[in-house]
C-alpha positions as CSV (number, residue, x, y, z in Angstrom):
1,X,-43.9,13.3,-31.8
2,X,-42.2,11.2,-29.7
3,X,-43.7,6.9,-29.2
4,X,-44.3,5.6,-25.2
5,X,-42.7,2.4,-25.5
6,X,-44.3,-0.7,-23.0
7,X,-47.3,-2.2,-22.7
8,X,-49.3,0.9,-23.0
9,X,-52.7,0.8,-22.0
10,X,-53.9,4.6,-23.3
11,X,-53.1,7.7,-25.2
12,X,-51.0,9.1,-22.3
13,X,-48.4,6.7,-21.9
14,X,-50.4,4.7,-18.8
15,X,-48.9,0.9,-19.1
16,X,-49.9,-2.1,-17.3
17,X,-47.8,-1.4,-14.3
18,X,-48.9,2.1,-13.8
19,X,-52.0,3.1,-15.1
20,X,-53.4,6.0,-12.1
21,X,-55.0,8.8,-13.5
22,X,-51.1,10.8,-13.0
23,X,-49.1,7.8,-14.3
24,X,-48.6,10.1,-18.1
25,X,-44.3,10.6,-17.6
26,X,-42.0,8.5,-20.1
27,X,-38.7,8.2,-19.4
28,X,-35.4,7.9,-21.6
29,X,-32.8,5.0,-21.1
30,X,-29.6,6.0,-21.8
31,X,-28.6,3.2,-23.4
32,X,-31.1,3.0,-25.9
33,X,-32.1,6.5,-26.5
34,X,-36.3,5.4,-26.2
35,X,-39.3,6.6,-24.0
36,X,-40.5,4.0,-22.1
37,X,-43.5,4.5,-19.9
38,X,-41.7,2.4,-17.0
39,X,-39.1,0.8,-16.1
40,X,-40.4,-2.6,-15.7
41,X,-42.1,-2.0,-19.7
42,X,-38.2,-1.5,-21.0
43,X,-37.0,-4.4,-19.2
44,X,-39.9,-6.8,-20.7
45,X,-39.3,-5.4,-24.2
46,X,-35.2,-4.7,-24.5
47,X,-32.3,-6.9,-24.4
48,X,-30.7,-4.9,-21.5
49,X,-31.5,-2.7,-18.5
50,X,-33.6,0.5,-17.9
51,X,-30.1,2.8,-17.8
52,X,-30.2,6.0,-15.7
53,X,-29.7,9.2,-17.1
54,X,-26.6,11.4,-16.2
55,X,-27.8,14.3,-15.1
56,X,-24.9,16.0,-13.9
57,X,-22.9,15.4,-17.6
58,X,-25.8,15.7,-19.4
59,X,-28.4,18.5,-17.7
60,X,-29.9,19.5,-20.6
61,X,-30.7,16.5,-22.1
62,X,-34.7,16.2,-22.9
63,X,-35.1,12.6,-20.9
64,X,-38.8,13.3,-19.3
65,X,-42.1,13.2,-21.5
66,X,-45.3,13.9,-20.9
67,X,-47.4,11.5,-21.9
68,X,-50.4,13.7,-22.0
69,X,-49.1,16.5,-24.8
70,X,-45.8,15.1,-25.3
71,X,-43.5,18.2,-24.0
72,X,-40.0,17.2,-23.5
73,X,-38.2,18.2,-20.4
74,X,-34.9,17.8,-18.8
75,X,-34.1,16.6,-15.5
76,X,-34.7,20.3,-13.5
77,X,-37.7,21.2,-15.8
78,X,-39.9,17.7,-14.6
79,X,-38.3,18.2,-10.6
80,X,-39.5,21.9,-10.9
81,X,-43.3,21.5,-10.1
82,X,-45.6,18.1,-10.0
83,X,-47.1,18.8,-12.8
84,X,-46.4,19.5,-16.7
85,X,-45.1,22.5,-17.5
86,X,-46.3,22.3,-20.9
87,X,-50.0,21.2,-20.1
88,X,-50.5,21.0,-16.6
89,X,-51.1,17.7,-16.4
90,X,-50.4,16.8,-13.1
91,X,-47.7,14.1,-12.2
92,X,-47.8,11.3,-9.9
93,X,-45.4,12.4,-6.7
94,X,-44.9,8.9,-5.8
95,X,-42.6,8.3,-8.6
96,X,-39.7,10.4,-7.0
97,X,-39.6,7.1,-5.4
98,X,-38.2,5.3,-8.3
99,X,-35.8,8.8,-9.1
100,X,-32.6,6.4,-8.9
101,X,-33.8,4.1,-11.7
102,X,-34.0,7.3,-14.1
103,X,-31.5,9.5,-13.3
104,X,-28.0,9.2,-12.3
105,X,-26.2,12.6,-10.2
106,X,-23.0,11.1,-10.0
């Protein structure tokens, strides 16, 4: 099974930053190849930036977790649906707000 990195407050993955009842996605930095349960929890803990993932070389890649049952998914699995498709946990739809710290199309 896969470790939330941050300041995580619960089971899920919920950090200090982010902690609503639909804050359970991880993401993968590029750079460093771990989960984090946000940004701002990899930038207080690593010795370089939260790295977006190329989506466009690297589609298949499994950079999304689910913090509830810990189902991997790839960029187009977790931007299917708002919620797991593993568990279905639901997700919280404001984080398509952050999408350009996670993932890279170009």
């Amino acid at each position: 099974m896969n470790t939330i990195h941050g300041s995580i407050i619960d089971k899920a993955g919920r950090c200090v930053h982010y902690d609503s009842a639909v804050d359970v996605v991880a993401n993968k930095c590029y750079c460093c190849k771990k989960f984090y349960a946000c940004y701002q929890c990899h930038n207080e803990q690593e010795d370089h930036f939260f790295l977006p993932w190329p989506i466009v070389e690297e589609p298949l890649a499994k950079i999304v977790l689910c913090g509830k049952c810990h189902h991997e998914m790839n960029h187009d699995e977790y931007k299917k649906s708002n919620q797991c498709s593993n568990c279905g946990h639901l997700f919280n739809p404001n984080c398509s707000r952050h999408s350009q710290i996670y993932f890279r199309s170009i």
